[in-house]
C-alpha positions in Angstrom: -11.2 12.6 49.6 -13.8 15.6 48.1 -11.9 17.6 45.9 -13.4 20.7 47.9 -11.3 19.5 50.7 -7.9 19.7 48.9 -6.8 22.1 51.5 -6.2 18.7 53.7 -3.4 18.1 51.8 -1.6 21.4 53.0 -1.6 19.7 56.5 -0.3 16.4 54.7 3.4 15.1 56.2 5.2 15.2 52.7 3.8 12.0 51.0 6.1 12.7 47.7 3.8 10.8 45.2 7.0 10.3 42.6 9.0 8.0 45.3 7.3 5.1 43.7 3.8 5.1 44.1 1.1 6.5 42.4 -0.6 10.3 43.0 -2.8 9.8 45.9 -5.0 13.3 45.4 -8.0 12.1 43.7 -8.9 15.7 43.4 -11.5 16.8 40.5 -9.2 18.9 38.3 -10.4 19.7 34.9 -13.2 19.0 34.1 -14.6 18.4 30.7 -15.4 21.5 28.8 -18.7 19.9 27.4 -20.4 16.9 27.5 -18.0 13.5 26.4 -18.5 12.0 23.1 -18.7 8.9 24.1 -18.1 8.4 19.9 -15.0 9.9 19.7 -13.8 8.1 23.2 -14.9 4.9 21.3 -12.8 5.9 18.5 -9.9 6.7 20.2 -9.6 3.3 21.7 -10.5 1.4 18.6 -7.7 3.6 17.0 -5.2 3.3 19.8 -2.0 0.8 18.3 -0.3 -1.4 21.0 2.3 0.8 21.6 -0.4 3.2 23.1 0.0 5.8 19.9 -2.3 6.6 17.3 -2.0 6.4 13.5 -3.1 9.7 12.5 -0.9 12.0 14.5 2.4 12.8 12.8 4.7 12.2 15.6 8.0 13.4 13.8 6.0 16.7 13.5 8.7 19.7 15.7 7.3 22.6 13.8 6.0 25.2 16.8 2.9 26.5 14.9 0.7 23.8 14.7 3.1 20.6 16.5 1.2 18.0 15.6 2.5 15.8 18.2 1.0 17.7 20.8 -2.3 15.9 19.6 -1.1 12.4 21.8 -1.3 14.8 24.5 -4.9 15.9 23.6 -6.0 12.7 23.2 -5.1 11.2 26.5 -6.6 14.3 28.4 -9.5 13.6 26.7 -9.7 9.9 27.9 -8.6 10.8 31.4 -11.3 13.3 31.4 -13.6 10.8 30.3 -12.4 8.7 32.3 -13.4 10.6 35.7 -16.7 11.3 34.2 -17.6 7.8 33.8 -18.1 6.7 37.0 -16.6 3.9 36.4 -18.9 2.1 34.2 -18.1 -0.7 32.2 -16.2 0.8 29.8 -13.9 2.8 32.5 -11.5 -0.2 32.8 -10.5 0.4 29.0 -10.8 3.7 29.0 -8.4 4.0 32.4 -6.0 1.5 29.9 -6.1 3.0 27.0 -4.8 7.0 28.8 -2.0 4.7 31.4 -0.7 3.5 27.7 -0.5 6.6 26.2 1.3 8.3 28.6 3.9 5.1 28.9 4.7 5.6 25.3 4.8 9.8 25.6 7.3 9.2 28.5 9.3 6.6 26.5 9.4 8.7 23.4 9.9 12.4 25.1 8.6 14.3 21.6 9.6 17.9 21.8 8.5 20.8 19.6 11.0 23.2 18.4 8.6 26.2 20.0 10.1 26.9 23.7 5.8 27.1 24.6 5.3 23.4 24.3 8.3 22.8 26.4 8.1 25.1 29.4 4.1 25.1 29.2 2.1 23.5 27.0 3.9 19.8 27.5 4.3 20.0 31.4 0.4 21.7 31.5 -1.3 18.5 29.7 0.3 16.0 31.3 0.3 17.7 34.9 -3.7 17.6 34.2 -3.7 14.4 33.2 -1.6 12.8 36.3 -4.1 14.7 38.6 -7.3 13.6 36.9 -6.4 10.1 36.9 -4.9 10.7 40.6 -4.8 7.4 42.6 -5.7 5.7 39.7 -2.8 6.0 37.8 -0.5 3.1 38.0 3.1 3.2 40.6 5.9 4.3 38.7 4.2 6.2 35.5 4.7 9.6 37.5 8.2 9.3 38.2 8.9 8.4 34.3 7.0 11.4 33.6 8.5 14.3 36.0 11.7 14.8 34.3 9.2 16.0 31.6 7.5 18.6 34.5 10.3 19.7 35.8 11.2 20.9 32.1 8.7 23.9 33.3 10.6 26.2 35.2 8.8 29.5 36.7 10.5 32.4 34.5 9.9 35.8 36.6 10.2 37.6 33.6 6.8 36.2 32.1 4.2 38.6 31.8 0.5 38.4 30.8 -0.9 35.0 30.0 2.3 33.3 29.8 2.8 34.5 33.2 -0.4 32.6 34.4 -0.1 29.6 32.6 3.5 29.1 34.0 2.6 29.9 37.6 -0.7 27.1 36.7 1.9 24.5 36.1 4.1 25.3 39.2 0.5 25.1 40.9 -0.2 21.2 39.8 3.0 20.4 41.1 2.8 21.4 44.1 -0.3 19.6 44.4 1.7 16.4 42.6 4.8 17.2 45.0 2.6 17.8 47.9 4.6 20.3 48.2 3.0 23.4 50.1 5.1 26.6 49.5 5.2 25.5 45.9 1.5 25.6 45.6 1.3 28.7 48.0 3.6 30.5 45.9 2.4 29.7 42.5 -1.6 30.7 43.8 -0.2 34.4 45.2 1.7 34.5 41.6 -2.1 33.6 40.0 -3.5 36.2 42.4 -1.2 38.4 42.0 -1.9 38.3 38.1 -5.9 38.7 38.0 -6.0 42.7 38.3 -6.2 46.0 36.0 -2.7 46.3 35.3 -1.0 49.9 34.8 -1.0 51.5 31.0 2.0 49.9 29.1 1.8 46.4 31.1 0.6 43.1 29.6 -3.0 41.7 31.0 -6.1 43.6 31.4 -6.3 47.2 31.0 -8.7 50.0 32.4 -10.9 49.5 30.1 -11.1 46.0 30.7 -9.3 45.0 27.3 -6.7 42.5 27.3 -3.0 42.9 26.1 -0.4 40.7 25.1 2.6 40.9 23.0 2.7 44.7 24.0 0.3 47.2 23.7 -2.3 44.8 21.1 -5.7 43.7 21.9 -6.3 39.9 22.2 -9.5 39.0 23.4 -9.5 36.3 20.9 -6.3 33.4 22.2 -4.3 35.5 25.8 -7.8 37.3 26.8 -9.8 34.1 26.4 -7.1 31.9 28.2 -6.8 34.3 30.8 -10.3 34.2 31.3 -10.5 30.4 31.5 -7.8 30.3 33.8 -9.1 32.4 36.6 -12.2 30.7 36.0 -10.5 27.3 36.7 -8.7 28.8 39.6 -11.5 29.8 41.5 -13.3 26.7 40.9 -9.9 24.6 42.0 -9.5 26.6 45.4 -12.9 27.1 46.1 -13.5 25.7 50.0 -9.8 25.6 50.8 -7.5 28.3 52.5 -6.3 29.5 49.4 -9.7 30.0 48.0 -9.8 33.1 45.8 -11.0 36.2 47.6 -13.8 37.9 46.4 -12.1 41.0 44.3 -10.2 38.5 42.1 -13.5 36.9 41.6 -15.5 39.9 40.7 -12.4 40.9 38.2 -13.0 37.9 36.3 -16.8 39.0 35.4 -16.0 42.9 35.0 -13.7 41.7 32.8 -16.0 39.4 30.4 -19.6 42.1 30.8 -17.3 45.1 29.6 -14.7 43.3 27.4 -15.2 40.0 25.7 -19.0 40.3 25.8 -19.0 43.1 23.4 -17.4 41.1 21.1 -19.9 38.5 20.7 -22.7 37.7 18.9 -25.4 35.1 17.8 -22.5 32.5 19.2 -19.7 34.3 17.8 -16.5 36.1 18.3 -16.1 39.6 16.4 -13.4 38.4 13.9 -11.9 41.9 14.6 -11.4 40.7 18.5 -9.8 37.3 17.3 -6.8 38.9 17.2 -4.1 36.1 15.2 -6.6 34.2 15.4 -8.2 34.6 12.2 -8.5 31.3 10.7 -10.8 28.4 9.5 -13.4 28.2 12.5 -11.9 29.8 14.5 -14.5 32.4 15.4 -16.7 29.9 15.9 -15.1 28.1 18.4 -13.9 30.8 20.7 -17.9 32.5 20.4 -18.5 28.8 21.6 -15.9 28.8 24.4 -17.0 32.4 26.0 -20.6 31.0 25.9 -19.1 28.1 28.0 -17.4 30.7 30.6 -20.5 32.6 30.8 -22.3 30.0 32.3 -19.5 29.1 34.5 -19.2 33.0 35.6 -23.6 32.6 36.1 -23.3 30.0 38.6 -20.4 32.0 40.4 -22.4 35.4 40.2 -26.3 33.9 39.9 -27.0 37.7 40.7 -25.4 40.3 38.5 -27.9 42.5 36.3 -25.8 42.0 33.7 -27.3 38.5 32.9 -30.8 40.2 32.2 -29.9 41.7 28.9 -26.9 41.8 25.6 -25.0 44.6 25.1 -26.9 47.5 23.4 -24.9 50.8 22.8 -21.4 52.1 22.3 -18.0 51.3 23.7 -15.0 52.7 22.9 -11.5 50.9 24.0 -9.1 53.4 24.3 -6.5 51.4 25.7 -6.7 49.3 22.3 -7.6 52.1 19.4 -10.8 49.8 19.0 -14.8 50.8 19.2 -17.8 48.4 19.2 -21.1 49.7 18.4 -24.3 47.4 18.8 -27.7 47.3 18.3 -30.5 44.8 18.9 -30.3 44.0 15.2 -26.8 44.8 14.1 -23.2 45.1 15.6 -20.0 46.9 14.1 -16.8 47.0 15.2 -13.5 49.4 14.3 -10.0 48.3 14.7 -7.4 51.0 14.6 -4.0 51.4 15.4 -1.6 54.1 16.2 1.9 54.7 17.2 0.8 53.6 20.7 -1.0 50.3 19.8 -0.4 47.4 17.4 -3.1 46.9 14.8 -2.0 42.9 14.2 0.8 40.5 14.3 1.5 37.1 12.3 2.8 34.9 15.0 3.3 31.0 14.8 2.3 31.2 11.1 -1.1 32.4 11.8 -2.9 35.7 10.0 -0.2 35.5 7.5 -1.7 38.9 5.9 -2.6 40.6 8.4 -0.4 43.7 8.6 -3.1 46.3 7.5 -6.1 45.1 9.6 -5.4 48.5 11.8 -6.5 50.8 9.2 -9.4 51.3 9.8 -11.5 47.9 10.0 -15.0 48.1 10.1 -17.0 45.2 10.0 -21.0 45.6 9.5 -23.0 42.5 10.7 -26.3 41.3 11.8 -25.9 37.0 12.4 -22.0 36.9 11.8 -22.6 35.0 9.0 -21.2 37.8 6.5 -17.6 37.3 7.6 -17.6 33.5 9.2 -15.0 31.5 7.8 -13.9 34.5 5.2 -11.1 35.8 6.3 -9.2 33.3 3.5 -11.6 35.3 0.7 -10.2 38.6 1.5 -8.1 40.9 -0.9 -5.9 42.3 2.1 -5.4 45.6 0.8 -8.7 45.9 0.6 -10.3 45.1 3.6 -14.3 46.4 4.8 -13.4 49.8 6.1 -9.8 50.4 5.4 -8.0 52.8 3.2 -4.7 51.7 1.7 -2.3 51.7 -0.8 -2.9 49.6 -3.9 0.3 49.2 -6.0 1.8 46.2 -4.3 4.7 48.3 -2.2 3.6 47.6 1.6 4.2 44.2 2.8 1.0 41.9 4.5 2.9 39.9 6.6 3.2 42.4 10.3 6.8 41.6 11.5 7.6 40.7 14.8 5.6 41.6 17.6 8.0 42.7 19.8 10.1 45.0 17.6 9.9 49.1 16.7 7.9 47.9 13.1 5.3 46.0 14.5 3.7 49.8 14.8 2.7 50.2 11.6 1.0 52.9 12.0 3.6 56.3 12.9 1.1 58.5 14.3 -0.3 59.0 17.8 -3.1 61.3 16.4 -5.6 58.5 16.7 -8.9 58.4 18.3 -12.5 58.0 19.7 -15.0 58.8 22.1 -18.3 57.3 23.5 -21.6 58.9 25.2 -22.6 55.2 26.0 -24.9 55.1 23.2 -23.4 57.1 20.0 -19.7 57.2 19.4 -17.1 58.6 16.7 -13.8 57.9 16.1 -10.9 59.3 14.0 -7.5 58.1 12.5 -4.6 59.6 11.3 -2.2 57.0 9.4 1.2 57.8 8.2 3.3 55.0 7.2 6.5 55.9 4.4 5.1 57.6 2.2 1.2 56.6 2.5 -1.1 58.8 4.2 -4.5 59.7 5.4 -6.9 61.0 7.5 -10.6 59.1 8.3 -13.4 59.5 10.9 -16.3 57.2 11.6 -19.5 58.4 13.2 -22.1 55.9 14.6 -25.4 57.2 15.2 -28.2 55.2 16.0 -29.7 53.3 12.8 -26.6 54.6 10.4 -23.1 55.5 10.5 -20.9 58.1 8.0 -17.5 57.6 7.3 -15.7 60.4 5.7 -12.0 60.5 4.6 -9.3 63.4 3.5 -5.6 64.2 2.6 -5.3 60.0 0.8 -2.0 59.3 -1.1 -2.3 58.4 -4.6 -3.1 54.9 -5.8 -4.7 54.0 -2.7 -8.4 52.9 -1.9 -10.8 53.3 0.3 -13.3 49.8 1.1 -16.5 49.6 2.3 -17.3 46.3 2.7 -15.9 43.0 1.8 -18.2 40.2 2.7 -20.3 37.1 1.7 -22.3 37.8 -0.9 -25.8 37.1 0.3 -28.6 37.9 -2.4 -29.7 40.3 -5.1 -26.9 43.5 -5.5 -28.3 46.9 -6.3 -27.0 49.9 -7.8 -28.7 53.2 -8.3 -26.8 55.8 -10.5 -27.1 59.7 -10.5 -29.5 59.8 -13.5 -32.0 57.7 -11.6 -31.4 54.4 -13.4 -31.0 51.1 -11.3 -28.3 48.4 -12.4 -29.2 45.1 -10.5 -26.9 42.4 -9.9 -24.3 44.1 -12.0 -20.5 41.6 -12.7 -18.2 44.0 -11.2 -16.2 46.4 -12.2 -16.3 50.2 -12.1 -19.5 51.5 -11.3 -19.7 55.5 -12.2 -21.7 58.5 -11.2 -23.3 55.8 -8.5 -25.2 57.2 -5.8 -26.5 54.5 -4.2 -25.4 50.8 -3.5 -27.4 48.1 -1.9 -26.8 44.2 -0.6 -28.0 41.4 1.5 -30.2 44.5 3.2 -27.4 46.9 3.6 -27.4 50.1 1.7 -24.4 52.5 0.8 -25.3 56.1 0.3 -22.9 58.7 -1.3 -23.7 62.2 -1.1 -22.6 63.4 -4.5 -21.9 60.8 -7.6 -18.8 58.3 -7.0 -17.2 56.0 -9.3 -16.9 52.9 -7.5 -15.5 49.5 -8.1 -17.4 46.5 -7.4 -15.9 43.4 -7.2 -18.2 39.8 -7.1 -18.7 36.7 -8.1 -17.6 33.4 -7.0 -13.8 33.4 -5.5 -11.7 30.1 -4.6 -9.1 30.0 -2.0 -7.0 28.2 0.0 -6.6 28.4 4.1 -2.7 28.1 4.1 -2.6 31.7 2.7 -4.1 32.9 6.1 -2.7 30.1 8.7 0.2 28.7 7.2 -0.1 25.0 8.3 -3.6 24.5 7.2 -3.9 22.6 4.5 -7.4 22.1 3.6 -8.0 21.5 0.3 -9.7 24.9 -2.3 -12.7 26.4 -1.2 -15.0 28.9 -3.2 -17.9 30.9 -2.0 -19.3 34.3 -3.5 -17.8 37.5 -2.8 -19.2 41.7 -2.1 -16.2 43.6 -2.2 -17.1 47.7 -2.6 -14.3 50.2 -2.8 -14.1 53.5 -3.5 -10.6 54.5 -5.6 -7.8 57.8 -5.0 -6.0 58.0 -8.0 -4.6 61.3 -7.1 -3.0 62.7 -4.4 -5.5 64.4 -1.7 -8.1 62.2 -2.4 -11.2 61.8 -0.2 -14.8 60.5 0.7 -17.9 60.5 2.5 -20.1 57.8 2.5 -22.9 56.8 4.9 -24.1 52.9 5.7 -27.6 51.8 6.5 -27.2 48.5 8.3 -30.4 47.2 8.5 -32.1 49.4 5.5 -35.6 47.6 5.8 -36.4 49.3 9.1 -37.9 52.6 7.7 -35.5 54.7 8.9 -33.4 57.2 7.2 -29.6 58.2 7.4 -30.9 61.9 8.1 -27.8 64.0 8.1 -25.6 66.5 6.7 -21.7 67.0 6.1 -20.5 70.2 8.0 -18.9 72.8 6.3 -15.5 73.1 7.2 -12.3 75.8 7.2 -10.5 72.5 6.3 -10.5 69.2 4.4 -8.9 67.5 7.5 -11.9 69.0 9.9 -14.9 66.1 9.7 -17.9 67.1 11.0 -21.8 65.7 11.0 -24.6 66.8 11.9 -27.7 64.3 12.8 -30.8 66.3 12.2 -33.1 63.8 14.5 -30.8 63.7 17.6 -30.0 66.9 17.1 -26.3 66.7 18.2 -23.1 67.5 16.3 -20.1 65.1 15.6 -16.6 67.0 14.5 -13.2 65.1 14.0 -10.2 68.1 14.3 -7.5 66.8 12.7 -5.9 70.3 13.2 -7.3 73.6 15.0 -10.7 75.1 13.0 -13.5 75.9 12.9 -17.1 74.5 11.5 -21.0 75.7 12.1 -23.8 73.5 13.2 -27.7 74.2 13.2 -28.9 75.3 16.1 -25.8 75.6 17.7 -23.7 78.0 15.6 -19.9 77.8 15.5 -17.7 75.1 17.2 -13.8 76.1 17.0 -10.7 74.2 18.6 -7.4 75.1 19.0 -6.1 72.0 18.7 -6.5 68.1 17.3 -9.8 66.5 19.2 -13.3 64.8 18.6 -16.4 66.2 19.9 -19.7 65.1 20.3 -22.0 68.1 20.9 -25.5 67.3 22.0 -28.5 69.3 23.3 -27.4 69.4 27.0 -24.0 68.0 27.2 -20.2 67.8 25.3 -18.6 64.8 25.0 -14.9 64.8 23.8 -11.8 63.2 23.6 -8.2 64.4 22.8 -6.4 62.2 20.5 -3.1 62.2 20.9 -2.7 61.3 24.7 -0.4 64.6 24.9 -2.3 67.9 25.7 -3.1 68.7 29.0 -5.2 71.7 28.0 -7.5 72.2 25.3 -9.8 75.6 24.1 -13.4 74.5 22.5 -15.7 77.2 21.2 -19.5 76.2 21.0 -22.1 78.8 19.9 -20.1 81.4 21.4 -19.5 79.6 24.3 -15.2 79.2 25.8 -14.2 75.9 27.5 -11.1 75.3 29.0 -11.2 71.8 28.5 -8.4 69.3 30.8 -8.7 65.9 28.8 -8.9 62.9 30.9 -5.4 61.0 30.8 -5.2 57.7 28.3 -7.8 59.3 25.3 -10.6 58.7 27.4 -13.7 60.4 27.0 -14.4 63.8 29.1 -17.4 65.7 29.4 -18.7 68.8 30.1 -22.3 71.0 30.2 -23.0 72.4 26.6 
């Protein structure tokens, strides 16, 4: 029987495959994700011991993490996979063996993790995949050994997000196993039901087509990724059939990869920033690897959408996630933020064990990814690329948990950014104890400026914190150049340059450059890796606040090669906390009010507000957004000019005729 005519089995009398006799739906379920290696098939079966396990799996592992049992599971799916795609050559026959005695001895054996996922998902997911891969093929009586373990999954109506999906998947396969039909019509409408742009505040994918899971946190990297995958799956397993996935759902699944995750990659990798927990050895790596696999699956189900004729060039700002991504052809940078409405990180199942301060502010500068693959283990955490925060040992790295009051590090709402599409700017107020500050970040088009006000003492401000690739140059106010300098403080520097990126200080600075070869160890980012020391050479560039009030303005070159120029100047203010730029090429005008003021602007004279907001004032038109998600009303003076501005709800950007 075609899998595309599964829908036959709706009109089935109820067979019951578990009352003795093998699953009798050879239906096509999943696939492999890539090609086999027929190596590592071969290996697994010259591996496999008689019992049907495998020598290098620690089967008395129960940690929830990283339960290393669940590998068994792994490996069987992979047989049964390769299995299917075999066509029964040869080999099939031992292949078919080898997956029928590794489930005997999982059912025999009933290993359970100590993490409630494995048992109401993960377990029940793998094998239910298994059993309908294999389908007739799998010998009478292995099922009904094995359902006790599937009916360990029970649908919990409370679910939400991802968890929701992946439960309602399981209920799906055994309805199909059960050939039972309300079961597999109710667990599709649940699926359904899931794949749309939930309300602000709700778990899944938000207006601006990021994805949330444990609250209010963007995770592109593990829940958006899965979710993605799943739907994909979904439509492919209903296609033809009367549950078939209308269109809507369908088209969902792509607005939500062209305007989310596909922002997020480049040259074949995910934005370590998007990752989410997710930040550890290869990790980017694989996920860039499995979007680039759901891209083509979403080509062949959308041949036609213009969106395949070109990558991502311009600004985005998610507002729903206090995050901006800003690309060009031959760079891309990303901002991660957080706020008292959004979570900047979480260490969950011993994963991103330092993460807590990766909201304040982290901007990553890259051109092939290369300058933060695999680096996440080099970092000093209190000083991470972009971030400003305190350096005397007081705040804890590890974020607490997820679902409680302090996983918002951050205390203030007055937090963030706006977007014309191709320019952007963003600004951040972070209050935490007794640390404070106050930063903006303007992107124009070949450079971006960063300026910073109202610091606590003995914090620091970073500018980068990378690979070192190459020659390092430093240019001081008397003219002299240092290169390749051994760290250190660096004063009265103007100028900075490395692996083609150039940091430019408007006035003399005393920086402190940090470089050099650095070992480490993985476990101190993902608690259950233990790969042995590894050492590579480290940039880190920081900028120091001894004293209270401190402050900076610095402005980054990318790509400094291309002949262009960061061609700007640093607004006058009527206070610290007021930001402002002004491009002299674009001609436009980029002001962060941290409170009501005023500044002046060539060519377009004074620019007041009456309350916090970022603006973007070019030739023809205003773009601005207000902060705080509060004010319904909002006075803006330009050049003389009064607008009554009514800021769009959820800090999303408004716009108005200059």
């Amino acid at each position: 029987m075609p899998f595309k005519h599964i829908w036959i089995l709706l009109l089935l009398p109820a067979a019951f495959p578990f009352a003795g006799k093998a699953a009798a739906f050879p239906v096509k379920l999943p696939q492999p994700a890539q090609a086999v290696d027929s190596g590592f098939v071969y290996r697994l079966l010259g591996q496999q011991r008689a019992d049907g396990s495998w020598p290098d799996i620690d089967y008395g592992s129960k940690a929830g993490d990283n339960w290393l049992a669940a590998r068994h599971l792994w490996n069987i799916r992979y047989l049964s996979q390769a299995y299917r795609a075999s066509g029964k050559t040869h080999r099939a026959p031992e292949i078919l063996r080898a997956a029928v005695l590794g489930l005997e001895f999982w059912a025999k054996e009933d290993f359970q993790s100590d993490n409630w996922w494995h048992q109401q998902i993960g377990t029940p997911l793998r094998t239910a995949e298994i059993l309908l891969t294999l389908s007739e093929d799998c010998p009478p009586g292995l099922p009904v050994k094995l359902k006790p373990l599937l009916d360990r999954a029970e649908f919990d109506p409370r679910s939400t997000g991802q968890n929701r999906n992946w439960m309602a998947r399981v209920e799906l396969y055994k309805g199909i196993l059960y050939s039972d039909r309300k079961r597999m019509v109710r667990a599709r409408d649940i699926l359904l039901e899931n794949m749309k742009i939930v309300p602000p505040g709700q778990e899944g994918v938000q207006f601006d087509h990021a994805f949330h899971q444990h609250g209010p946190q963007l995770q592109f990297g593990n829940y958006g990724y899965a979710f993605l995958n799943e739907g994909i799956e979904l439509v492919k397993l209903l296609d033809g059939t009367p549950l078939s996935v209308p269109g809507e759902k369908r088209t969902l699944l792509a607005d939500y990869y062209f305007n989310g995750p596909r922002w997020t990659i480049r040259c074949g990798t995910l934005d370590l920033n998007a990752c989410a927990r997710y930040t550890g050895r290869d990790k980017q790596n694989w996920l860039g690897g499995e979007f680039q696999r759901l891209e083509k699956e979403l080509k062949a189900l959308f041949p036609n959408r213009p969106e395949w004729e070109e990558r991502p060039n311009g600004n985005r700002y998610f507002s729903s996630s206090d995050f901006m991504v800003h690309r060009r052809d031959d760079y891309y940078l990303s901002l991660r933020m957080c706020s008292s409405r959004v979570v900047g990180s979480e260490t969950v199942s011993n994963e991103n064990m330092q993460g807590r301060l990766m909201g304040n502010g982290l901007l990553l500068t890259a051109r092939d990814m290369d300058e933060y693959r695999n680096f996440a283990l080099f970092w000093n955490y209190r000083k991470l690329p972009g971030i400003t925060a305190l350096q005397d040992g007081s705040e804890e790295l590890m974020c607490p948990g997820c679902w409680t009051k302090e996983a918002f590090y951050n205390e203030s709402p007055l937090v963030g950014g706006l977007s014309d599409g191709r320019k952007g700017a963003a600004m951040q107020e972070l209050k935490h104890g007794r640390f404070h500050a106050r930063k903006s970040f303007f992107f124009f088009d070949r450079y971006y400026v960063c300026i910073g006000s109202s610091i606590a003492a003995n914090s620091a401000t970073t500018l980068n914190s990378c690979r070192r690739r190459g020659d390092i140059e430093v240019v001081s106010a008397d003219g002299r150049t240092l290169r390749n300098p051994s760290g250190g403080s660096l004063p009265h520097t103007l100028r900075i340059r490395h692996d083609n990126i150039e940091y430019l200080f408007l006035q003399p600075v005393e920086a402190e450059l940090d470089t050099g070869e650095r070992t480490a160890v993985w476990k101190s980012v993902t608690a259950y890796d233990n790969h042995p020391p590894v050492t590579d050479k480290v940039f880190s560039l920081s900028l120091p606040h001894p004293a209270e009030n401190g402050g900076y303005c610095y402005a980054v070159r990318p790509v400094a090669n291309d002949g262009s120029r960061a061609d700007f100047l640093r607004l006058k203010t009527s206070s610290a906390d007021i930001h402002g730029v002004y491009d002299i090429p674009g001609k436009c005008a980029m002001i962060a009010f941290f409170r009501p003021g005023r500044t002046d602007a060539p060519g377009i004279g004074g620019i007041s507000s009456d309350a916090p907001l970022l603006v973007l004032i070019g030739p023809d038109e205003i773009h601005y957004a207000e902060p705080t998600w509060r004010r319904k009303k909002i006075t803006l003076t330009v050049g003389g000019k009064l607008h009554k501005l009514t800021p769009p709800e959820y800090g999303v950007t408004g716009k108005v005729a200059r």
